[in-house]
NURO-188317 format. One record per atom (N, C-alpha, C, O, CB): residue in one letter; chain; atom name; y negated, z negated, x negated. Coordinates in Angstrom, 2 decimals. Atoms other than C-alpha are relative to their C-alpha. Glycine has a CB too. Example, Ala and Ser with C-alpha at 12.3 -4.5 7.8 and 13.67 -1.06 7.14 Angstrom:
NURO-188317
> a|A|N|1.19|0.00|-0.89;
> a|A|CA|4.50|-7.80|-12.30;
> a|A|C|-1.20|0.00|-0.90;
> a|A|O|-1.18|-0.66|-1.94;
> a|A|CB|-0.03|-1.25|0.99;
> s|A|N|1.19|0.06|0.82;
> s|A|CA|1.06|-7.14|-13.67;
> s|A|C|-1.09|-0.73|0.77;
> s|A|O|-2.20|-0.90|0.26;
> s|A|CB|-0.46|1.42|-0.41;
***
This chain:
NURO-188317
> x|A|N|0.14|-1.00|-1.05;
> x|A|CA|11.03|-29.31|4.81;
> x|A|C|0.13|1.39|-0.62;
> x|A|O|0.10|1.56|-1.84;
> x|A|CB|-1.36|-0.15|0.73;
> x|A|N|-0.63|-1.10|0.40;
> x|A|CA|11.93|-25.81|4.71;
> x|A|C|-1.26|1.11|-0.25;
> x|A|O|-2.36|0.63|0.04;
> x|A|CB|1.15|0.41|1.12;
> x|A|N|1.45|-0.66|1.06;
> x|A|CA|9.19|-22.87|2.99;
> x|A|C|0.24|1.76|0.90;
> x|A|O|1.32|2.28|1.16;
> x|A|CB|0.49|0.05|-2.67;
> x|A|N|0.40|-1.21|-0.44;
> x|A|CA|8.30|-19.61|4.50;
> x|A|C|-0.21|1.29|-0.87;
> x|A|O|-0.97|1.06|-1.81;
> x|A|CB|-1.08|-0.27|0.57;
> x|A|N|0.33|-1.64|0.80;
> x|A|CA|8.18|-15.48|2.85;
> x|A|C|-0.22|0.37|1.07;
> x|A|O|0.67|0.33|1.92;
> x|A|CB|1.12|1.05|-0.89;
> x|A|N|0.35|-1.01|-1.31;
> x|A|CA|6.12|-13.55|5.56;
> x|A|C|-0.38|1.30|-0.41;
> x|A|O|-1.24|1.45|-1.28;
> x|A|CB|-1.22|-0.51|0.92;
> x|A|N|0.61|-1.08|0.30;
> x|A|CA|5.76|-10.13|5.45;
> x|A|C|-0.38|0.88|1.31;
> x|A|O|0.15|0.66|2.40;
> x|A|CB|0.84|0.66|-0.96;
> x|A|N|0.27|-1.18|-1.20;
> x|A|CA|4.22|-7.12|7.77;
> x|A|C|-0.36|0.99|-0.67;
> x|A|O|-1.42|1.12|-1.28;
> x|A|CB|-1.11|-0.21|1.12;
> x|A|N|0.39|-1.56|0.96;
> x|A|CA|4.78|-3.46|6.25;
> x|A|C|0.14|0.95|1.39;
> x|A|O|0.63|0.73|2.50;
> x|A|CB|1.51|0.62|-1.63;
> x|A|N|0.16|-1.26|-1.11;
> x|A|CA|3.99|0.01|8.09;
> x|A|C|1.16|0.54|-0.42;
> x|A|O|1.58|0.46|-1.58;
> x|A|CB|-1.39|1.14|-0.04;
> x|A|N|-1.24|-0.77|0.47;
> x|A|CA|7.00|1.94|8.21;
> x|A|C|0.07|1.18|0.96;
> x|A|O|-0.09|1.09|2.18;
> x|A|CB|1.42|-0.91|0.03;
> x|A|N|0.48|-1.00|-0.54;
> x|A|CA|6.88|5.41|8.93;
> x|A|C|1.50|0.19|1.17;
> x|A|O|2.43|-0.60|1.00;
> x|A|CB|-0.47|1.26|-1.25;
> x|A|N|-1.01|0.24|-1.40;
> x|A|CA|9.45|5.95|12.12;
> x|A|C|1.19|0.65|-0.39;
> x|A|O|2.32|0.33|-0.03;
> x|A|CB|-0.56|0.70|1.56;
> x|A|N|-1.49|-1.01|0.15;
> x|A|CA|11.68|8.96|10.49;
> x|A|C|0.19|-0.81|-1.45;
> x|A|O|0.86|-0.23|-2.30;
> x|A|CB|-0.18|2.26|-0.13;
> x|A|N|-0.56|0.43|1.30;
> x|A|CA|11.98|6.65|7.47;
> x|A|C|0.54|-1.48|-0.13;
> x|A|O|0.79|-2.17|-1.12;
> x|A|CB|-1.07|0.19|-1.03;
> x|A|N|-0.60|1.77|-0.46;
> x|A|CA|13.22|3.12|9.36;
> x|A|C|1.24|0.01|-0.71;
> x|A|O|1.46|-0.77|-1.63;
> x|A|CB|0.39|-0.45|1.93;
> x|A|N|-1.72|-0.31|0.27;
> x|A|CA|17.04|4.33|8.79;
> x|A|C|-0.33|-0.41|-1.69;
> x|A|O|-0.22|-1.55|-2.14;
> x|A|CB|0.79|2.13|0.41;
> x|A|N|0.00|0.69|1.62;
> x|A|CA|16.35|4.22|4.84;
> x|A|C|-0.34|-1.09|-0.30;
> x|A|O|0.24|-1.77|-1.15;
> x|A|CB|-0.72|0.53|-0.90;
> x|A|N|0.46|1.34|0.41;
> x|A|CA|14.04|1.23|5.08;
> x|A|C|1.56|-0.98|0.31;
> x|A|O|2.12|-1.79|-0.42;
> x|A|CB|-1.58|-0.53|1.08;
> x|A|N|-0.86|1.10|-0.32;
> x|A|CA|16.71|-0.50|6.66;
> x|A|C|0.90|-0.06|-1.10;
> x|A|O|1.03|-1.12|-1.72;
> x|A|CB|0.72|0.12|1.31;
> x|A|N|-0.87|0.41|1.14;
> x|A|CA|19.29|0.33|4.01;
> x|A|C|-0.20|-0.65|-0.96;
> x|A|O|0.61|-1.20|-1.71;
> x|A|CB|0.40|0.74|-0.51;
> x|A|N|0.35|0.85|1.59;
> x|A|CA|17.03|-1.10|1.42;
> x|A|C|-0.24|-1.47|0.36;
> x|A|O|0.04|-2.39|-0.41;
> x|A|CB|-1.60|0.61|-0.92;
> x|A|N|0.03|1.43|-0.65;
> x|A|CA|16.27|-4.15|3.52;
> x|A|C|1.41|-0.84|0.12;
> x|A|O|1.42|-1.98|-0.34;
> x|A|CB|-0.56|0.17|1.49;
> x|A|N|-1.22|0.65|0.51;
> x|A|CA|20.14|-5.06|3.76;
> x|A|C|-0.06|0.01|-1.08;
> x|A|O|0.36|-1.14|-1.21;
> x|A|CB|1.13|0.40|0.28;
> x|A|N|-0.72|-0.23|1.24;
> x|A|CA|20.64|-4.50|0.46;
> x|A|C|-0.82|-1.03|-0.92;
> x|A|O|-0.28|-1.78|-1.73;
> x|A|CB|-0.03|1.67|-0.53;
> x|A|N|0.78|1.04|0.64;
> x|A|CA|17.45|-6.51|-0.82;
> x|A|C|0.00|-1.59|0.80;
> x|A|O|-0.42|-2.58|0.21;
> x|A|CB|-1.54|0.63|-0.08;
> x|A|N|-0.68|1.10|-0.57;
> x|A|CA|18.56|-9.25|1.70;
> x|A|C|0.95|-0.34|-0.72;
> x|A|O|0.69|-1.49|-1.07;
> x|A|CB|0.45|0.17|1.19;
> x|A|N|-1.67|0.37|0.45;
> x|A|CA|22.06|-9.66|0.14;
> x|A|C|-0.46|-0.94|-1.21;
> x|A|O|-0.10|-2.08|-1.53;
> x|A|CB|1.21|1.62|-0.61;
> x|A|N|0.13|0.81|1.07;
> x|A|CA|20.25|-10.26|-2.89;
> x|A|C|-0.83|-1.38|-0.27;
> x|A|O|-0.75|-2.11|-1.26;
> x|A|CB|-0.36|0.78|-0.73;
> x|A|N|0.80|0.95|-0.55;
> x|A|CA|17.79|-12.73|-1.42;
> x|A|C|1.10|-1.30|0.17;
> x|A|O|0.89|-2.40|-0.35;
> x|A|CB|-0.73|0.59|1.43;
> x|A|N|-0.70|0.84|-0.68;
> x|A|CA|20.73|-14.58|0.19;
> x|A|C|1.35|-0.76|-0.99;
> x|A|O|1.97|-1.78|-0.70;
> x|A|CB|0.45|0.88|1.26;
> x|A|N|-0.74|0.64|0.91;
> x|A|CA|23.01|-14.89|-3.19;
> x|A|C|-0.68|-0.51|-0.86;
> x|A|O|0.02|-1.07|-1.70;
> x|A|CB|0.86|0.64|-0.53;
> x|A|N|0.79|0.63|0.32;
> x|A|CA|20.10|-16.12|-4.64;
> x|A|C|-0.40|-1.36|0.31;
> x|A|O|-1.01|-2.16|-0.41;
> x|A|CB|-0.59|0.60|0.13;
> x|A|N|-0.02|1.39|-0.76;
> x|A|CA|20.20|-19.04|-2.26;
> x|A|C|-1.30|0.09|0.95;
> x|A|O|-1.92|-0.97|1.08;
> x|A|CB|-0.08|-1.42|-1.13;
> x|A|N|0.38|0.19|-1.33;
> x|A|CA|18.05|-18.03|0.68;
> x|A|C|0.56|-0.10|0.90;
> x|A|O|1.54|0.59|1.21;
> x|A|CB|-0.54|0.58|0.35;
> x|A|N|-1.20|0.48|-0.98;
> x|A|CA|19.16|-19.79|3.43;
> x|A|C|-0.95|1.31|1.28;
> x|A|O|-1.38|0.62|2.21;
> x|A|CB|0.09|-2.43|0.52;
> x|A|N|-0.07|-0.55|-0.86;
> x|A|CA|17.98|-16.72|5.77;
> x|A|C|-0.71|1.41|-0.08;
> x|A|O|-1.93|1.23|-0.19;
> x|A|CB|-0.31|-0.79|0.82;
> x|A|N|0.91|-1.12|-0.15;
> x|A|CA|16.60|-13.23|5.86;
> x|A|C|0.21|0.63|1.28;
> x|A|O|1.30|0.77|1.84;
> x|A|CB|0.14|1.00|-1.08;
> x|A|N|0.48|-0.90|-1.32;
> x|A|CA|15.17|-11.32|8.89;
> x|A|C|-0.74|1.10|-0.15;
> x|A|O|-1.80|0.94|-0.76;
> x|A|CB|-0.79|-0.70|0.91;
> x|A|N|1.22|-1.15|-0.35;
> x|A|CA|13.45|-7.97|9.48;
> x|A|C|0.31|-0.03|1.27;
> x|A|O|1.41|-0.36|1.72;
> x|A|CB|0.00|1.64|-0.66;
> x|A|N|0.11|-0.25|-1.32;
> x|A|CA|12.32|-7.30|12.91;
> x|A|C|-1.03|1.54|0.07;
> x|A|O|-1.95|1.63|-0.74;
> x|A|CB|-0.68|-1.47|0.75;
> x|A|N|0.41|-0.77|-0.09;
> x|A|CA|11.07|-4.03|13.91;
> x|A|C|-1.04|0.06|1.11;
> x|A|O|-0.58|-0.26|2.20;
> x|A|CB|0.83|0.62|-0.10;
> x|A|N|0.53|0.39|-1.20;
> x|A|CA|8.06|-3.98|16.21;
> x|A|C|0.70|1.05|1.24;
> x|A|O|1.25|2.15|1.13;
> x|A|CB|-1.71|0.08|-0.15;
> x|A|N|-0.67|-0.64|-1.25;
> x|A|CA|9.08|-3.34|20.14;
> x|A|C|-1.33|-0.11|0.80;
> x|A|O|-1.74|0.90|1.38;
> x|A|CB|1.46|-0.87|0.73;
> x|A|N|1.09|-0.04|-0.80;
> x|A|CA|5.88|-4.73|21.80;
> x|A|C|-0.73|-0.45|-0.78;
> x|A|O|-0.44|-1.58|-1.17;
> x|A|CB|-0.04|-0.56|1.18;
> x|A|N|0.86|0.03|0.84;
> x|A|CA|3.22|-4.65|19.68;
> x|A|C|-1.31|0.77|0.29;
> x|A|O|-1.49|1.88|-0.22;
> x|A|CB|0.59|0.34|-1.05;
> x|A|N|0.68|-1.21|-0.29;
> x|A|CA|0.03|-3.42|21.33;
> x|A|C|-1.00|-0.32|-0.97;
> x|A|O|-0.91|-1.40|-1.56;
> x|A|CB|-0.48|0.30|1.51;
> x|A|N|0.91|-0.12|0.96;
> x|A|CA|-3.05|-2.66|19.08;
> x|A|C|-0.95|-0.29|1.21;
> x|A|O|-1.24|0.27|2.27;
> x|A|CB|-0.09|1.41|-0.98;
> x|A|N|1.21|0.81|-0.94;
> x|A|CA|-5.81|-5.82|20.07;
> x|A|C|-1.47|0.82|-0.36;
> x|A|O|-1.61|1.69|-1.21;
> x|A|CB|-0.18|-1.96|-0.55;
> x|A|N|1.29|-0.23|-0.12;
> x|A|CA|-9.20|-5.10|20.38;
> x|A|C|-0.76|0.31|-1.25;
> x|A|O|-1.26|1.25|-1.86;
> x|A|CB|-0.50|-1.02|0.61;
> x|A|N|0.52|0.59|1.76;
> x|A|CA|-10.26|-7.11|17.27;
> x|A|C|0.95|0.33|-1.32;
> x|A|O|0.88|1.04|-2.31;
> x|A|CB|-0.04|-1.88|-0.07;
> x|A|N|-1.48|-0.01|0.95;
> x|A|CA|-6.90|-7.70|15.58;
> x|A|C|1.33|0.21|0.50;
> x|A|O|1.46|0.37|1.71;
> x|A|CB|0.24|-1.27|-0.65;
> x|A|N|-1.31|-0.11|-0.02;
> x|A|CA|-3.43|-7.37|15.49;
> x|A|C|1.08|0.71|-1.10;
> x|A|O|0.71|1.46|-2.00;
> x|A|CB|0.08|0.54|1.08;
> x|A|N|-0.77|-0.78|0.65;
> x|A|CA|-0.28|-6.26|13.97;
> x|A|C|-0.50|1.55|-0.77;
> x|A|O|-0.89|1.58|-1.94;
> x|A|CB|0.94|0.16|0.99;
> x|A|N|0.45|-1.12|-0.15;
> x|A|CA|-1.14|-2.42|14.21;
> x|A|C|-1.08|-0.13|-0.90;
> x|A|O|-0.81|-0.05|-2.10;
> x|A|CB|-0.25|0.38|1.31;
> x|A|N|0.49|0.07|0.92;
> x|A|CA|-4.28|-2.88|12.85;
> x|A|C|-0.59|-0.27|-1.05;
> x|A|O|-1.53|0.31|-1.60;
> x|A|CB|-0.07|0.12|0.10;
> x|A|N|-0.12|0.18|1.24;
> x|A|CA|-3.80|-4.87|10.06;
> x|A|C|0.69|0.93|-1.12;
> x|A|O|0.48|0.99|-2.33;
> x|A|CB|0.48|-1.03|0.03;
> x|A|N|-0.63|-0.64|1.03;
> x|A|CA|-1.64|-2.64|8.70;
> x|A|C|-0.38|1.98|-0.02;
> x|A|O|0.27|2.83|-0.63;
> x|A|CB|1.75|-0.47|0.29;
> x|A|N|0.54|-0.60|0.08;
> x|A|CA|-3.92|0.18|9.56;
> x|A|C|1.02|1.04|0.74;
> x|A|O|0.81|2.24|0.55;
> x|A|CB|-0.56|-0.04|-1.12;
> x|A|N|-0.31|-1.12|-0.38;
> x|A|CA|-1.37|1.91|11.58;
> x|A|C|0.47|1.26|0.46;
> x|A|O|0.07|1.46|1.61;
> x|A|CB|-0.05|-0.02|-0.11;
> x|A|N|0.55|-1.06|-0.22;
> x|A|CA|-0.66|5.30|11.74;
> x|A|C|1.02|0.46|1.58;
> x|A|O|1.88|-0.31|2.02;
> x|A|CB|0.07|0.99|-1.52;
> x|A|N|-0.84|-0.67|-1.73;
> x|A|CA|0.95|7.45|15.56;
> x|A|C|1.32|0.07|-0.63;
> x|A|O|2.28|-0.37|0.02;
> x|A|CB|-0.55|1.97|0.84;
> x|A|N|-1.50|-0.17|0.18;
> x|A|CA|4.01|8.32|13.25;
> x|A|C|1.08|-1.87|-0.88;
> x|A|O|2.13|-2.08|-1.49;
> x|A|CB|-0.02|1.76|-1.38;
> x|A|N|-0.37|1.30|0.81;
> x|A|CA|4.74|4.64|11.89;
> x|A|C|0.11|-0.86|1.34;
> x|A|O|-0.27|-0.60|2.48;
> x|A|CB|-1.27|-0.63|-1.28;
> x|A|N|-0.70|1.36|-0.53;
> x|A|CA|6.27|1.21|13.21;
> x|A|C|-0.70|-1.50|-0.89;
> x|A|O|-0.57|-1.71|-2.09;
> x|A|CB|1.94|0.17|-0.38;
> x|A|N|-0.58|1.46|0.66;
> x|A|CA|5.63|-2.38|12.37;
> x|A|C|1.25|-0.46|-0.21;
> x|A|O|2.28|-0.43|0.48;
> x|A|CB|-0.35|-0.99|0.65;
> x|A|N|-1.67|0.79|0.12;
> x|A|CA|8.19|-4.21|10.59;
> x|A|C|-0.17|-1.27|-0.53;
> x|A|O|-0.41|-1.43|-1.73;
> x|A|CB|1.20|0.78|-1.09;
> x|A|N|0.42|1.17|0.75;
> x|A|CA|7.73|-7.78|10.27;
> x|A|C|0.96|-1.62|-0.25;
> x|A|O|1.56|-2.39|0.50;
> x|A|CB|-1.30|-0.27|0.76;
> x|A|N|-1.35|0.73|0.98;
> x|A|CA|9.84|-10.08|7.98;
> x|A|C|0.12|-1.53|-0.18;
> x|A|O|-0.99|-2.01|0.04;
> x|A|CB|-0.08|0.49|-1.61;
> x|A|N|0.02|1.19|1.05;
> x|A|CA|10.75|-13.67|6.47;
> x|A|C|1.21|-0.05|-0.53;
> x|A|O|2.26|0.49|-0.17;
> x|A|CB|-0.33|-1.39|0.54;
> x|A|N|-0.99|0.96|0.86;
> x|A|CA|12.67|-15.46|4.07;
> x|A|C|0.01|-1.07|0.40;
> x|A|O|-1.05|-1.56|0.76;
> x|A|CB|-0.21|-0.20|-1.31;
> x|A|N|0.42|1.75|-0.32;
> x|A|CA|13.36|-18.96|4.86;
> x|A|C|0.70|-0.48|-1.46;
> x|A|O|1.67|0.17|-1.85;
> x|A|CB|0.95|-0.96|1.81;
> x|A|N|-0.85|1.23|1.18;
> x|A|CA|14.50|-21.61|1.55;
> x|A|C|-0.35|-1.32|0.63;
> x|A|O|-0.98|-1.66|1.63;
> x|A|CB|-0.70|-0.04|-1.92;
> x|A|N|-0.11|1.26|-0.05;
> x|A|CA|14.92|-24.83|1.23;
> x|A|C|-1.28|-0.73|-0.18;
> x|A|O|-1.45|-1.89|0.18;
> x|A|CB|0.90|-0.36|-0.85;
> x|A|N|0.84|0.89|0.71;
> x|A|CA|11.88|-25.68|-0.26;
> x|A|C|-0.76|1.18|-0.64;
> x|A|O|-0.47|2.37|-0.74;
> x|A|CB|0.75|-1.14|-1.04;
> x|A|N|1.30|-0.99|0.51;
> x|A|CA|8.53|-24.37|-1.90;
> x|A|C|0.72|0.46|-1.82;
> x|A|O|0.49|1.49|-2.45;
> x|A|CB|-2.05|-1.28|-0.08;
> x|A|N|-0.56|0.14|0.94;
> x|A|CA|10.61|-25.14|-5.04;
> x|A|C|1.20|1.12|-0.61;
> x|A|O|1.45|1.78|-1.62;
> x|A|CB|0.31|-1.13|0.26;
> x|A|N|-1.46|-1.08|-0.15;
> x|A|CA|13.76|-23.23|-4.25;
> x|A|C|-0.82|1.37|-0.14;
> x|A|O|-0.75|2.18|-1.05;
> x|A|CB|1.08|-0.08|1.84;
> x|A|N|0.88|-1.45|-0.22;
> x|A|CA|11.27|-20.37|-3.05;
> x|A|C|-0.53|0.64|-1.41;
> x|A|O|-0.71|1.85|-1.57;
> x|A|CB|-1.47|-0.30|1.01;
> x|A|N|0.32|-0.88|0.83;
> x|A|CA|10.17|-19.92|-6.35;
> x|A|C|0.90|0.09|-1.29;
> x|A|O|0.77|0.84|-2.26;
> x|A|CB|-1.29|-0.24|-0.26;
> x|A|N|-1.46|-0.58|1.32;
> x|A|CA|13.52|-20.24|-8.69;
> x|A|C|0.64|0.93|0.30;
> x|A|O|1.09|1.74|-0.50;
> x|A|CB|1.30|-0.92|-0.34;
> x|A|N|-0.73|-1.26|-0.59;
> x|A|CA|15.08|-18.00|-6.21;
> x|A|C|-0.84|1.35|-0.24;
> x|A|O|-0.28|2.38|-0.63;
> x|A|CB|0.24|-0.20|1.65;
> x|A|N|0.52|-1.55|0.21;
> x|A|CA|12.06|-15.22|-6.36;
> x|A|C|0.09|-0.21|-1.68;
> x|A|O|-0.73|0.64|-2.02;
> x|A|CB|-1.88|0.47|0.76;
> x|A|N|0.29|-0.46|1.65;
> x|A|CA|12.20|-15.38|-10.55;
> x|A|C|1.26|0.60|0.15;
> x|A|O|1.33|1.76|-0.25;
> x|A|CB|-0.24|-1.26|-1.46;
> x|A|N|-1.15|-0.69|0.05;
> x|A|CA|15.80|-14.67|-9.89;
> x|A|C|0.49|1.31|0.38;
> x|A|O|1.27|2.01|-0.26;
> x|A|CB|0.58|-0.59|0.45;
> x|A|N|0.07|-0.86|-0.82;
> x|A|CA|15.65|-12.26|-7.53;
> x|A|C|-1.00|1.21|-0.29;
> x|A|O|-1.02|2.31|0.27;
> x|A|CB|-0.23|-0.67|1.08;
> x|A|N|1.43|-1.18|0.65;
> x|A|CA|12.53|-10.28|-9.32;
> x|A|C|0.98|0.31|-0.90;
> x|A|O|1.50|1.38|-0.57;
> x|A|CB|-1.85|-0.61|-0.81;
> x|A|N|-0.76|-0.28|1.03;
> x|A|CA|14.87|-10.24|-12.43;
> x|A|C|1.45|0.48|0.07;
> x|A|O|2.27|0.47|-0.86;
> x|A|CB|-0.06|-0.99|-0.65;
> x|A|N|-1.75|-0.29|-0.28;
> x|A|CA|18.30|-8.94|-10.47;
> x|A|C|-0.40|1.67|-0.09;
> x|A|O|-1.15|2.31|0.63;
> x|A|CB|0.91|-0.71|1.98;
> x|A|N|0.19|-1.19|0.27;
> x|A|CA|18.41|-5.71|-11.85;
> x|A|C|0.62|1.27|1.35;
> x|A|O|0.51|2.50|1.34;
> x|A|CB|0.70|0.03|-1.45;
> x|A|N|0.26|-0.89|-0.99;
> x|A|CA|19.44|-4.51|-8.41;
> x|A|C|-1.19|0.15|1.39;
> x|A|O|-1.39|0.85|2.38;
> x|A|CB|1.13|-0.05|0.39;
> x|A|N|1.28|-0.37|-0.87;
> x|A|CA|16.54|-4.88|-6.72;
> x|A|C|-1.50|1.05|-0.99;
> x|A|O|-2.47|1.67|-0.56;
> x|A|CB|-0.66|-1.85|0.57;
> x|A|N|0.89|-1.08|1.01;
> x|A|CA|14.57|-2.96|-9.84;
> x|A|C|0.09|0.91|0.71;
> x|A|O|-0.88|1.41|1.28;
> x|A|CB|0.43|0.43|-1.48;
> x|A|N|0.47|-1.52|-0.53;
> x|A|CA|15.94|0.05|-8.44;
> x|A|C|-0.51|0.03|1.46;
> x|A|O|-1.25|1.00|1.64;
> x|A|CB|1.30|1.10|-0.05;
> x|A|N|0.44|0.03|-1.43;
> x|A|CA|15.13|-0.62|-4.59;
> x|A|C|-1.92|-0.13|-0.15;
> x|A|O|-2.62|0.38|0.72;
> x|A|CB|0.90|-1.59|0.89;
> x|A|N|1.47|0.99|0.04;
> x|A|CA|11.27|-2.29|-5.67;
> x|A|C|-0.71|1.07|-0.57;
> x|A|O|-1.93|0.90|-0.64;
> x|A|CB|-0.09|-1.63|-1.03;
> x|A|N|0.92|-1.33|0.61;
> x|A|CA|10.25|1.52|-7.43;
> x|A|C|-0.76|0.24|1.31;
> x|A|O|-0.33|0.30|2.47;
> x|A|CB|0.98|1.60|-0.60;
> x|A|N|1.26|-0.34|-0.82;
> x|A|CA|7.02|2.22|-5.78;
> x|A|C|0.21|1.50|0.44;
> x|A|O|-0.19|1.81|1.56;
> x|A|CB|-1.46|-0.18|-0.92;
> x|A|N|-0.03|-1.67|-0.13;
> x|A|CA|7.76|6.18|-5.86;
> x|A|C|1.05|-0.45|0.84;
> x|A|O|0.65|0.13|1.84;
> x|A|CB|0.29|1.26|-1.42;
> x|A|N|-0.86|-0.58|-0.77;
> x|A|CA|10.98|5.58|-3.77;
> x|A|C|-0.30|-0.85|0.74;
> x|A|O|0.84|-1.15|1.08;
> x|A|CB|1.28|0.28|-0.30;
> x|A|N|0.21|0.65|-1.20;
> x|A|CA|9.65|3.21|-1.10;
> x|A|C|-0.03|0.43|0.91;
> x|A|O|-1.02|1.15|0.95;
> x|A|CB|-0.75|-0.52|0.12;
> x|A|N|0.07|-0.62|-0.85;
> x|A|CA|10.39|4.30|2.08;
> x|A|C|-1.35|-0.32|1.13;
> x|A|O|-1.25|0.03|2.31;
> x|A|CB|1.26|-0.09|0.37;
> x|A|N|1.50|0.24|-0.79;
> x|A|CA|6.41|3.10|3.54;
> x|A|C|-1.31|-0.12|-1.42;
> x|A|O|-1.39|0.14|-2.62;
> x|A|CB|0.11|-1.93|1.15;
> x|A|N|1.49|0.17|0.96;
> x|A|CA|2.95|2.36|2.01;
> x|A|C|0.09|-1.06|-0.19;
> x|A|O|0.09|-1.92|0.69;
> x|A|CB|-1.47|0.26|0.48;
> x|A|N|0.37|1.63|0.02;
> x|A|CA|2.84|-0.63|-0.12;
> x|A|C|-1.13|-0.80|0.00;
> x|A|O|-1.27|-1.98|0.30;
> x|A|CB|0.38|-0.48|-0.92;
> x|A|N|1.47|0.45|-0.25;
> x|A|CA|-0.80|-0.73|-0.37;
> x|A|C|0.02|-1.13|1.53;
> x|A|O|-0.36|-2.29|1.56;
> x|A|CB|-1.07|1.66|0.28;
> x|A|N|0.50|0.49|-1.66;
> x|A|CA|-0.84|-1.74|3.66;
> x|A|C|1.16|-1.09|0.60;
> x|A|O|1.43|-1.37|1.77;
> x|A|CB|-0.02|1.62|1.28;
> x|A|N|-0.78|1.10|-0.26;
> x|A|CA|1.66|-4.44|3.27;
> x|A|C|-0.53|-1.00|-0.29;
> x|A|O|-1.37|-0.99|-1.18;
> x|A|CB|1.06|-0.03|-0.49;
> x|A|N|0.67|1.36|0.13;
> x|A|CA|0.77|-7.92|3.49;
> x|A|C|1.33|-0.95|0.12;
> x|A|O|2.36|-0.73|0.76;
> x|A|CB|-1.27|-0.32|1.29;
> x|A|N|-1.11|0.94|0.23;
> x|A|CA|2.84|-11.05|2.49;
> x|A|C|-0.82|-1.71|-0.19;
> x|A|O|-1.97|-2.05|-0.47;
> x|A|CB|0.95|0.61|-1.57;
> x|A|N|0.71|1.29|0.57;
> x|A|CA|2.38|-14.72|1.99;
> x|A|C|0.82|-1.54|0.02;
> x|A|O|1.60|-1.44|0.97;
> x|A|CB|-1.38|-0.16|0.91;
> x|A|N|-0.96|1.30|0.19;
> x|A|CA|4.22|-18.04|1.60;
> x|A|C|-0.51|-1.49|0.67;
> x|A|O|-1.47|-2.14|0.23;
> x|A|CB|0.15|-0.26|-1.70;
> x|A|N|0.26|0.78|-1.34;
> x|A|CA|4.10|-20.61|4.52;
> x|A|C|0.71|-1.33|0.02;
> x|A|O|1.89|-1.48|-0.31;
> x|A|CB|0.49|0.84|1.29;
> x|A|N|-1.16|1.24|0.42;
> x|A|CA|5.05|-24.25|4.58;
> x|A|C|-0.47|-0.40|1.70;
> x|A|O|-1.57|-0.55|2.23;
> x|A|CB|-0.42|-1.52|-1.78;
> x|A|N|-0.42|0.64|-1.28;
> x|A|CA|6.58|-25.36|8.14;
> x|A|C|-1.25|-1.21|0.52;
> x|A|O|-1.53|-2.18|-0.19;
> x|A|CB|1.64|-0.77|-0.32;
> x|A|N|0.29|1.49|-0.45;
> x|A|CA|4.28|-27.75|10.62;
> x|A|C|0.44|0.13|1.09;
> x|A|O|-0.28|-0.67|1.70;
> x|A|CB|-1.39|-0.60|0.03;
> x|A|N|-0.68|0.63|-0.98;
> x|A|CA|6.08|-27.82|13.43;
> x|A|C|1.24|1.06|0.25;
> x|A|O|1.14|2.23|0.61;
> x|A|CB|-0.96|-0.32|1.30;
> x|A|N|-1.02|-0.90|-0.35;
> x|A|CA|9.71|-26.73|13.67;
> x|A|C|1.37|-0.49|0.98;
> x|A|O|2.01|-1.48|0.61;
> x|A|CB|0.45|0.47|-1.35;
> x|A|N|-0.80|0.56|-1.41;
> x|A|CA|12.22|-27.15|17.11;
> x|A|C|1.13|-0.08|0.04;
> x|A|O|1.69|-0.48|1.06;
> x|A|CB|-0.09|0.64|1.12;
***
């Protein structure tokens, strides 16, 4: 069965346009790596719950967006020959600098998900 990369980062609204360029670009390398899929989605309806939610897990702010992501592989296996590969592709070094991130990485959250029911 197939393995899950989830992510949910804040992304500030006048800085989507850049995120996005770095998101294709760190996709490409995801995908010659042998992920069979990358997605970002930008939130559209996303209201901030009571208790929890999107919003404020990621704490946030009036000028920011949710943007929330996966990877799909083949396998828990694949998932992790592909990220050694993919940590070590010297073009994602320059995209992965903390000083040029276009959001806060502190208030990102990620995590690796194995399929129980898929349609």
């Amino acid at each position: 069965m197939s393995y899950v990369d989830g992510f949910v980062i804040p992304v500030p609204k006048d800085k989507l346009g850049e995120y996005r360029k770095i998101a294709r670009k760190a996709g490409k390398v995801w995908m010659e790596h042998g992920a069979l899929a990358y997605t970002e989605c930008v939130g559209d309806d996303v209201p901030e719950g009571k208790h929890t939610s999107f919003p404020r897990s990621v704490k946030l702010k009036a000028d920011e967006v949710v943007v929330f992501s996966w990877i799909i592989y083949a396998s828990r296996k694949e998932r992790d020959r592909i990220n050694k590969l993919v940590m070590a592709d010297p073009r994602l070094a320059s995209l992965m600098d903390p000083k040029a991130m276009p959001f806060d990485g502190k208030r990102m959250f990620f995590g690796g998900f194995k399929p129980i029911v898929s349609l």
